[in-house]
N, C-alpha and C positions, 0 to 999 in steps of 0.2 A: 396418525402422524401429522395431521393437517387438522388445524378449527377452522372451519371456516361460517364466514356470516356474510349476509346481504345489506349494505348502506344506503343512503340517500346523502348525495353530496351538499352538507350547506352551504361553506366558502370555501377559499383559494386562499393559501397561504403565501408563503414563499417559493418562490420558484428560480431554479439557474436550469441551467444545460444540462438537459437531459431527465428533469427530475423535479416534480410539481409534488408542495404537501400541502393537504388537505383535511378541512375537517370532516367526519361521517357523522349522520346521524345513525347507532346499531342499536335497536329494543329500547330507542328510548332517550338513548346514551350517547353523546359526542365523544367522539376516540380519533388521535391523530391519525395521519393513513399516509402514505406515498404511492408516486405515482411514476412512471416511466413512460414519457408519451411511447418512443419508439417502439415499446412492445406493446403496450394495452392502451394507444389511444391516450387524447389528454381529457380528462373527465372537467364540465363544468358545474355548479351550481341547480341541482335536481336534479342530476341524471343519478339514475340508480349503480351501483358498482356492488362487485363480487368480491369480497376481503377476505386474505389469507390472515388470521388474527394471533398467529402461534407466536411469535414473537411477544406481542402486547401480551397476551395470556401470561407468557414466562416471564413478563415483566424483565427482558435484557435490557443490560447498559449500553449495549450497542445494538441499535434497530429493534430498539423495545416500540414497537409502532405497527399500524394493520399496513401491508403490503395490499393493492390495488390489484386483484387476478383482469380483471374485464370489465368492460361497458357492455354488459347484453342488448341495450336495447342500442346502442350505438358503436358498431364495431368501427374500427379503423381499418383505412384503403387496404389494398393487400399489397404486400410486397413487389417491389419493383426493382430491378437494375440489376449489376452484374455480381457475384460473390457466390460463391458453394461452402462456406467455411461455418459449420453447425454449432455454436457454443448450448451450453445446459444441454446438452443433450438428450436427448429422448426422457426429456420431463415435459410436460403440460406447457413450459414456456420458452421451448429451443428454438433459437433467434438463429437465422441467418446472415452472416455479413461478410464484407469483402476482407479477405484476409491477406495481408503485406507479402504473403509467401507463396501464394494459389497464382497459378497462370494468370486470371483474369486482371489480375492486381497490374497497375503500370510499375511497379518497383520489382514485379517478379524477376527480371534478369538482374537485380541489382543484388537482388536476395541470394539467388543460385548461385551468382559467381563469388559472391563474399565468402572468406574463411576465418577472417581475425578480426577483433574491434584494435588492432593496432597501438596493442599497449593501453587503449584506455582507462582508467581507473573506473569501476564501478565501489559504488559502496552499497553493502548487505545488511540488512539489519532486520530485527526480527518485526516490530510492532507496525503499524500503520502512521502511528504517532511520529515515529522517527524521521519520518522526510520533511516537514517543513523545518526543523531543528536542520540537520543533516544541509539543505541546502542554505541556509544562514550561516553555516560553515563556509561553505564556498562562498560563497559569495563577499563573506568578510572579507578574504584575501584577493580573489579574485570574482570582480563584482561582474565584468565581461562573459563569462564561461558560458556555456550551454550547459543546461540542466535539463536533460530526459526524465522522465518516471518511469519506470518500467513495474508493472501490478502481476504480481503472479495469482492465484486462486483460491489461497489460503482463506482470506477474508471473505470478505463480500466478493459477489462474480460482478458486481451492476460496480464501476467506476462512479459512475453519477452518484452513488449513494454519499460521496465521500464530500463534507463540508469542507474539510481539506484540501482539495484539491478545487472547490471552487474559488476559492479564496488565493489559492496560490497559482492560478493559472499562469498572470502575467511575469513569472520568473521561471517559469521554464518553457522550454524551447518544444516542449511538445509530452504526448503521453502514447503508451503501448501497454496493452493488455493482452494478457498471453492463456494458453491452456484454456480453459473454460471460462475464463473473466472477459467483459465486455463491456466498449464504450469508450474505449481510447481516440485519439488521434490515428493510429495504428490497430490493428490485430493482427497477431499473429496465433500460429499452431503450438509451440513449443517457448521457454523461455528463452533459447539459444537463438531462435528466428527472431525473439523481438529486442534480443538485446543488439545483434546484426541489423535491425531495422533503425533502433536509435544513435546507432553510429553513422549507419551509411545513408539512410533517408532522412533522419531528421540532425546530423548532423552533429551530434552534441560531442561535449570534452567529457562530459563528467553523466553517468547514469546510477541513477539512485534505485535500488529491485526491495522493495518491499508487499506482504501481503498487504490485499488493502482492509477498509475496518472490519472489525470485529474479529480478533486474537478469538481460535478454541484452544483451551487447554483444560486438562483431564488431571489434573495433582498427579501424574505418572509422568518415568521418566520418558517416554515414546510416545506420549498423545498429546501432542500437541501440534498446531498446525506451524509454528515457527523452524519447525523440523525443516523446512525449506530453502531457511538460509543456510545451512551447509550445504544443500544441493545448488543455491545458487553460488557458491563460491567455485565451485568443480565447474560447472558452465563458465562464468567468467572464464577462468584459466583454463579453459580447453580451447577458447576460442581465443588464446594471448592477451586477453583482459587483464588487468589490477585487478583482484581481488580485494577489497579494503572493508572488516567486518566494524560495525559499531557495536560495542558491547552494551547488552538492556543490562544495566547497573540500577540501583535504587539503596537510598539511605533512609528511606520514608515506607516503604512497601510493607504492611504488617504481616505480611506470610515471609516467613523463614528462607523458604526455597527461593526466592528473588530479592532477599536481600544481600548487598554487597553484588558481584554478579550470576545473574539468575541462571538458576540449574539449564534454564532453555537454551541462552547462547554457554553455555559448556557441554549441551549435548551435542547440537548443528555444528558445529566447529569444533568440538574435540570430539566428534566420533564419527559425525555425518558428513563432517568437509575432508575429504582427501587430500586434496590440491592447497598449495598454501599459499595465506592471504596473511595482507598488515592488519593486523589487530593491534585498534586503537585504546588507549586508556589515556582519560583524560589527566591534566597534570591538575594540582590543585585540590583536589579534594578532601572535603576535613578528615583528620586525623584519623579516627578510628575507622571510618568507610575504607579511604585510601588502602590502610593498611591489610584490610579485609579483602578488597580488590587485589592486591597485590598478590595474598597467598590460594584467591582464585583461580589467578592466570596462570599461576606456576605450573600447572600440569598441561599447557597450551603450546610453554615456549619448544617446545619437542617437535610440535608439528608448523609452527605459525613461529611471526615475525611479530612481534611484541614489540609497540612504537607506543611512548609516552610524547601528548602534542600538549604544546601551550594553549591556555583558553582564555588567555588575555584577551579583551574585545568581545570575547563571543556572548558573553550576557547580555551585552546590548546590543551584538545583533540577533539574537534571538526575540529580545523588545520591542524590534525594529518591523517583526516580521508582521504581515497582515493577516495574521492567523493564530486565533487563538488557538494557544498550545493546551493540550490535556491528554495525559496519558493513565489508562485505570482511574479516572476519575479526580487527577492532579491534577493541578498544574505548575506555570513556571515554578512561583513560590513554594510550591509543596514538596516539588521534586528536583529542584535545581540540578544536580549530579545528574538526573537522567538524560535531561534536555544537554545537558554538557557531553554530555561521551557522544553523542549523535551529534551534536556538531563540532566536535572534535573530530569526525572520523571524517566530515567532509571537507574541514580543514587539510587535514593530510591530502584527503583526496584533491586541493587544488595545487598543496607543495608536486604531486604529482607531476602536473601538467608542464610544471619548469623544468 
């Protein structure tokens, strides 16, 4: 289930918050590698490391790279301070941290007593790709707002993994990592606790719930890990949230099943979402897409509130953003329409707020 191999660290690559890459030397061989100080220690130049190499092996598009197990000959301090909250659970690397929701947490009575994000608007959306689009929406309209992340598990568990998110730090107002994902601003236990976390502790107008990188999906209609956004739409509105889904649309996607919009948001939302949310479609789209789109949604409008927004502006604020956009290997150019529904939904998401 695991390759694994023994390195010798040559340099130090890039590094942000929470996440140093590096090059190994393995048999011979320089192979990129990551690193998380907070779990294994920050490795420098000669220290030997322990790589998880299954990813490089399988050569993925997302965290195609050797994963950092340990520094044998130099472990890191041992944990200190308050938190009982277990993510990865009972695997070889379950991290302990303070959770937004556990007694020990100073937000715990803020958590217990809360029941509603009070009408909030959240926006849903299946990719990882979709929040820095998503909040270039809001922000076109309303440049002021607070913008939360909220990361559920689907993706990557480690937040830090996410270039996206280092890049987009200084526009939103904070992060929260739920279920087994880790590395927020926040943790919480469930995704209801963390979406009550970015209302009432970090304060925000607008929360964006996406898995973070690396989408699985199985070419079956139930295996795929986006299945979550219809479950995040039922939390939203359980808790008197806005529900507001971004539809994953594409005019460029050579598989069939995600052109026009993708069989995933038709299954999370016409089958997985109970509770009903404004499903966005953006206005503008060329001809034959649009039209495609259109006789997509039609078996949607039975459960959901089907809101066509303008995306005037939004191409340049998408331009605008300090992040490069790429979705499945696109980008702006390649897939314009996608980047467009995702910031169309956080468009609405700011009509909201008025």
């Amino acid at each position: 289930m695991i390759s694994w191999r023994q390195g010798t660290v040559l340099r130090l690559r890039q590094q942000w918050a929470g996440a140093i890459e590096l090059d190994v030397e393995v048999d011979g061989v320089t192979v990129p590698a990551l690193a998380y100080p907070l779990l294994v220690g920050a490795p420098k130049p000669g220290d030997t490391v322990l790589l998880n190499t299954t990813a490089l092996a399988l050569g993925l598009g997302t965290g195609g790279l050797a994963l950092v197990v340990a520094l044998p000959d130099r472990l890191p301090p041992d944990r200190v301070g308050p938190g009982h909250l277990v993510k990865a659970r009972y695997t070889p690397l379950q991290a302990v941290v303070l959770g937004v929701d556990e007694q020990d947490s100073p937000h715990h009575a803020v958590i217990a007593a809360a029941s509603t994000l009070d009408g909030m608007p959240v926006v849903i959306a299946d990719l990882h790709s979709a929040l820095p689009a998503v909040v270039a929406g809001v922000r076109a309209d309303r440049p002021d707002a607070r913008i939360a992340y909220v990361m559920t598990d689907g993706g990557a568990l480690a937040l830090w993994f996410s270039h996206t998110l280092r890049d987009l730090r200084d526009l939103l107002c904070g992060t929260v990592t739920t279920g087994q994902s880790m590395g927020g601003d926040l943790e919480s236990v469930t995704l209801h606790t963390g979406l009550l976390a970015a209302r009432h502790v970090l304060r925000a107008d607008v929360v964006v719930v996406t898995q973070g990188p690396g989408n699985l999906g199985t070419a079956t209609s139930w295996g795929f890990s986006g299945v979550a956004a219809g479950e995040a739409v039922n939390a939203a509105a359980t808790l008197d949230g806005r529900p507001v889904a971004a539809l994953r649309l594409s005019g460029a996607d050579p598989r069939e099943r995600h052109r026009g919009v993708s069989h995933h948001s038709l299954t999370a939302y016409g089958r997985v979402a109970l509770a009903r949310a404004n499903i966005v479609v953006p206005a503008g789209l060329p001809a034959d897409l649009a039209a495609k789109v259109t006789a997509d949604v039609t078996p949607l409008r039975s459960r959901h509130d089907i809101v066509t927004v303008n995306t005037d502006g939004l191409d340049e604020a998408l331009r605008a953003l300090p992040v490069s956009l790429s979705s499945m290997g696109r980008g702006l150019a390649d897939d314009l329409s996608y980047f467009l529904a995702c910031a169309a939904a956080g468009r609405h998401a700011a009509a909201l707020l008025s």
